[in-house]
C-alpha positions in Angstrom: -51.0 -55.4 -7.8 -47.3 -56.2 -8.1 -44.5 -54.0 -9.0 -41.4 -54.6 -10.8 -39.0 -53.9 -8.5 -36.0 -53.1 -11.4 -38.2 -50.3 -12.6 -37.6 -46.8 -11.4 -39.4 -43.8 -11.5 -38.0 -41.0 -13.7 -37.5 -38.0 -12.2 -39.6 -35.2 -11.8 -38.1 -31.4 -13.1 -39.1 -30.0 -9.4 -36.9 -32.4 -8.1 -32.7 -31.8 -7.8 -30.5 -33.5 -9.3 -29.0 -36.0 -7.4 -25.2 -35.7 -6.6 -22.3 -37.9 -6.0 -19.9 -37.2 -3.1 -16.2 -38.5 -3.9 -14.1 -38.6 -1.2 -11.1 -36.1 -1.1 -8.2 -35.6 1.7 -6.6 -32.1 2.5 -3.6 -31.7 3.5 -3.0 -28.6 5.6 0.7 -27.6 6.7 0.9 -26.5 10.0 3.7 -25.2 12.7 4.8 -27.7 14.6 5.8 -24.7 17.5 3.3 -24.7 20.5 1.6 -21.2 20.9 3.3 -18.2 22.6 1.1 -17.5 25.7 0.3 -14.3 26.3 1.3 -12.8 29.7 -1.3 -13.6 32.4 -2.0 -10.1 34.0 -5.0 -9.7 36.6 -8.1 -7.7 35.5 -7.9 -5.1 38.3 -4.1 -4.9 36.8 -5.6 -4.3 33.5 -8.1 -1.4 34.8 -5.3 0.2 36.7 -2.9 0.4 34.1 -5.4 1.4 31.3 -6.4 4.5 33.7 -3.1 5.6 33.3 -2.9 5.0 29.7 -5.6 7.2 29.4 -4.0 10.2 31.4 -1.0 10.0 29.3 -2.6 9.9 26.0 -5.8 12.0 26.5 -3.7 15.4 26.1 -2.9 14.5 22.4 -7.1 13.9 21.6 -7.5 17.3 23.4 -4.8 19.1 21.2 -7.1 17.4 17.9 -10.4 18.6 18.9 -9.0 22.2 19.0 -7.7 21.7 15.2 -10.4 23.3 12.2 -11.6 20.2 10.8 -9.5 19.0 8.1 -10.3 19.4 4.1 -13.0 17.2 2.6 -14.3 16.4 -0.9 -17.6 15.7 0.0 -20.8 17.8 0.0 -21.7 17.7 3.6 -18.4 18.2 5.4 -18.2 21.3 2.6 -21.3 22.8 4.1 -20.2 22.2 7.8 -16.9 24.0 6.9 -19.2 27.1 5.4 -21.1 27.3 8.5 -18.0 26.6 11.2 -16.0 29.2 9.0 -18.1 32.6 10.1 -17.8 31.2 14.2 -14.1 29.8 14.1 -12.3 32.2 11.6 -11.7 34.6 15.2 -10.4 32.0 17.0 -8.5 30.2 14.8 -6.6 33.7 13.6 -5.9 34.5 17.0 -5.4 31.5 18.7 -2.5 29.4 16.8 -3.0 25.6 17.4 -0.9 24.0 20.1 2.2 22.4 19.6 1.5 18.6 20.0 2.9 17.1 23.7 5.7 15.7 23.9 4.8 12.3 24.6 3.7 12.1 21.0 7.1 11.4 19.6 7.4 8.6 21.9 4.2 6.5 20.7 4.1 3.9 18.3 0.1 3.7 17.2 -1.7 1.4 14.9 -0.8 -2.2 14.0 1.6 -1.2 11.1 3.7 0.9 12.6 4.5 -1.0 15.8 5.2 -3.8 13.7 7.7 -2.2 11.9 9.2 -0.7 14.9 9.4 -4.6 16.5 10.4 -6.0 13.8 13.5 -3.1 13.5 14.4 -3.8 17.3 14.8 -7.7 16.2 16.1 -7.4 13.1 19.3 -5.2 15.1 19.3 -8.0 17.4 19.8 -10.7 15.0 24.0 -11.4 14.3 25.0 -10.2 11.2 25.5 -12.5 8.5 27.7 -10.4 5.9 30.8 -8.2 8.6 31.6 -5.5 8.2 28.9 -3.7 9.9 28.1 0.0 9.2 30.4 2.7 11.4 29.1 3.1 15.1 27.8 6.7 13.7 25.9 5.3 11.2 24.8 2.3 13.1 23.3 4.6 15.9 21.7 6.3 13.6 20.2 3.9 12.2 18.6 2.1 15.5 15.6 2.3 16.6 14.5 3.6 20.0 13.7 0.7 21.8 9.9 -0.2 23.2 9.2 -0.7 26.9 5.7 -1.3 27.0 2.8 -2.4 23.8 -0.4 -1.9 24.7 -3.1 -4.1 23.2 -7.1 -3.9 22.8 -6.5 -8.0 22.4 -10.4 -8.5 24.3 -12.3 -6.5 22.4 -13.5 -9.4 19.7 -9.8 -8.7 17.9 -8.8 -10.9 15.0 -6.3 -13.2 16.1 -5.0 -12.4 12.4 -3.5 -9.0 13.6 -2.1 -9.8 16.8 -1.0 -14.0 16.3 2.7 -12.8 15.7 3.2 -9.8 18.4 3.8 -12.1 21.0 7.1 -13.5 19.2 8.3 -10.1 17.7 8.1 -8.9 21.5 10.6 -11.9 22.2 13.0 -11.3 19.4 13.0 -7.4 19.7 14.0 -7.8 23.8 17.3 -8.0 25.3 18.6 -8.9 28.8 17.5 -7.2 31.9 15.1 -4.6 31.6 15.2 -4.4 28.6 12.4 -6.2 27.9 9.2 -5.6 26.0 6.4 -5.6 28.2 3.3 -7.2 26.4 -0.3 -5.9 28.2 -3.3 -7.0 26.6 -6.2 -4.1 28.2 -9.6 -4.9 29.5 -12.1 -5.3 27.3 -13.8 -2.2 25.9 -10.7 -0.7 26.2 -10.3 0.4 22.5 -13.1 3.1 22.1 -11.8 4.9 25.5 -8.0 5.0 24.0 -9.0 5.4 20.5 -11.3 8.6 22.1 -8.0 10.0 24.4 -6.1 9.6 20.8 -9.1 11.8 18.9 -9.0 8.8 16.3 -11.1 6.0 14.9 -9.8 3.1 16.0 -6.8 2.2 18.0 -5.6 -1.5 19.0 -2.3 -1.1 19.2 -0.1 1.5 21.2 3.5 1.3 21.6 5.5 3.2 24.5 9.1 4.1 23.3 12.5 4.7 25.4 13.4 8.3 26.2 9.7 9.1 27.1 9.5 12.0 30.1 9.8 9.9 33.4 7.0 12.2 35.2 4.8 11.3 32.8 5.4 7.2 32.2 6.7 7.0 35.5 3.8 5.7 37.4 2.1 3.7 34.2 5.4 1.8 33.9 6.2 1.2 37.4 2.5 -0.8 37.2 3.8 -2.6 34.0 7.4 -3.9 35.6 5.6 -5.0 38.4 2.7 -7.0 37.0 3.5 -8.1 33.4 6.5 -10.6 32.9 8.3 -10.9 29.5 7.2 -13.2 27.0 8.0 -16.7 27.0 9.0 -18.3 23.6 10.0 -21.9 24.6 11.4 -23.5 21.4 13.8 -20.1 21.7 15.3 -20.5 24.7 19.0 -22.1 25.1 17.8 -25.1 27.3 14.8 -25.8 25.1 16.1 -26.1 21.4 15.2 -29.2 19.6 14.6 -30.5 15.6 10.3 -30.3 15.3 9.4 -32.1 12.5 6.7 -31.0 10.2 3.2 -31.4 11.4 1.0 -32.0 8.5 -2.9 -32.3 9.0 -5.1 -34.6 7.0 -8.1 -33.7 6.5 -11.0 -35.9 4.7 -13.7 -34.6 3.5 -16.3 -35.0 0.3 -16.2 -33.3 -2.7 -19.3 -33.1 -4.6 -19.5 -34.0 -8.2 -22.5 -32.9 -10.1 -22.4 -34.2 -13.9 -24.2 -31.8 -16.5 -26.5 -33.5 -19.0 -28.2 -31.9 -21.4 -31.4 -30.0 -21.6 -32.7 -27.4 -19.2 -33.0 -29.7 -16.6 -29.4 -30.7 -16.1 -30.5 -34.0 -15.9 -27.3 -36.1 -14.4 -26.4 -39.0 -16.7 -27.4 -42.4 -15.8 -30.9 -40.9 -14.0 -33.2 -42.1 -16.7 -35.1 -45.0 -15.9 -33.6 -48.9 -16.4 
């Protein structure tokens, strides 16, 4: 039995709709810089100098875990207050808590706040469009105290969304010399042991300021100097300065186009049989 081959079959309500694909290009802007390498600094390097991280920042977790616990709204924490209240209300009128160390003041901790700090130190760097410029006693206060050393958790499955532009603010925010910020990304697993020294949740970033006590950075930084280089921004340097054009991406790709018909079905129009 022969078919007519211009006939189609209608079909079914089980079945989906078929769909048309339409091409379609994207156009993605993108920079045309290369990407800031991170300094390269040896994984023994990192272990060493995260040991002596630790030392430095575990008196500051130690001070919290003497604290009460802090005010809560909820239910639970409310009952753990009534039951620490009879066993700690001694000690706590007694003892008074413990001034924070001194190190504390010199510490930059969490993502915000070390980007703010970097992105003072390069704003003060930058020449000023508009002279005058404030009176050297207002301008010194106003300065920041710059950062020798930033400390980040980088290998323990980070974003690259919260650290992509510390590597140029560290370039803009340092000077001649020594006065340099020193970028160390830690070993990996890193974050728990320093968020644990700070008696916090989480902790990726750390920032180590100028003025700090010497016998206490002194052998952490004498590591840094020796084994982390400053950061390299190429297309900043004097030598290197050139006109990049834009780099625009095209994508293609296919958008799918679904026609509603009517009816529960959603038939697509021109489906029905010939």
């Amino acid at each position: 039995m022969t078919t007519n081959p211009s006939t189609t079959t209608p079909p079914s309500k089980c079945q989906k709709p078929p769909t048309n694909k339409k091409p379609k290009l994207l156009f993605t802007l993108n920079t045309p810089f290369p990407a800031i390498q991170w300094p390269d600094v040896p994984p023994t390097t990192q272990t060493t100098i995260l040991e002596h991280l630790l030392q430095i920042l575990s008196p500051i977790g130690a001070r919290k875990r003497l604290l009460p616990p802090s005010p809560s709204t909820t239910k639970r924490n409310k009952r753990k207050r009534r039951k620490l209240t009879s066993t700690t209300a001694t000690t706590t009128d007694l003892l008074p808590p413990p001034p924070p160390p001194e190190i504390t003041k010199y510490l930059a901790i969490g993502l915000n706040s070390t980007t703010a700090h970097l992105e003072g130190l390069a704003g003060e760097r930058r020449p000023a469009a508009f002279p005058p410029s404030p009176s050297p006693t207002e301008n010194a206060k106003l300065k920041k105290p710059k950062m020798k050393a930033l400390f980040v958790t980088r290998a323990d499955s980070q974003s690259s969304l919260l650290h992509s532009h510390i590597p140029l603010l560290c370039s803009l925010a340092s000077g001649d010399g020594e006065d340099v910020v020193r970028l160390v990304q830690l070993p990996r697993g890193a974050e728990a042991r320093v968020a644990d020294a700070l008696g916090i949740a989480r902790a990726g970033f750390v920032g180590l300021l100028e003025g700090a006590p010497e016998e206490v950075v002194g052998g952490l930084m004498e590591v840094v100097r020796g084994c982390v280089g400053r950061v390299k921004v190429p297309w900043l340097e004097e030598g290197e300065r050139e006109h990049m054009g834009v780099d625009i991406k095209v994508v293609k790709t296919f958008a799918t186009v679904q026609e509603k018909g009517k009816g529960k079905g959603k038939e697509v129009k021109g489906s029905a049989p010939a």
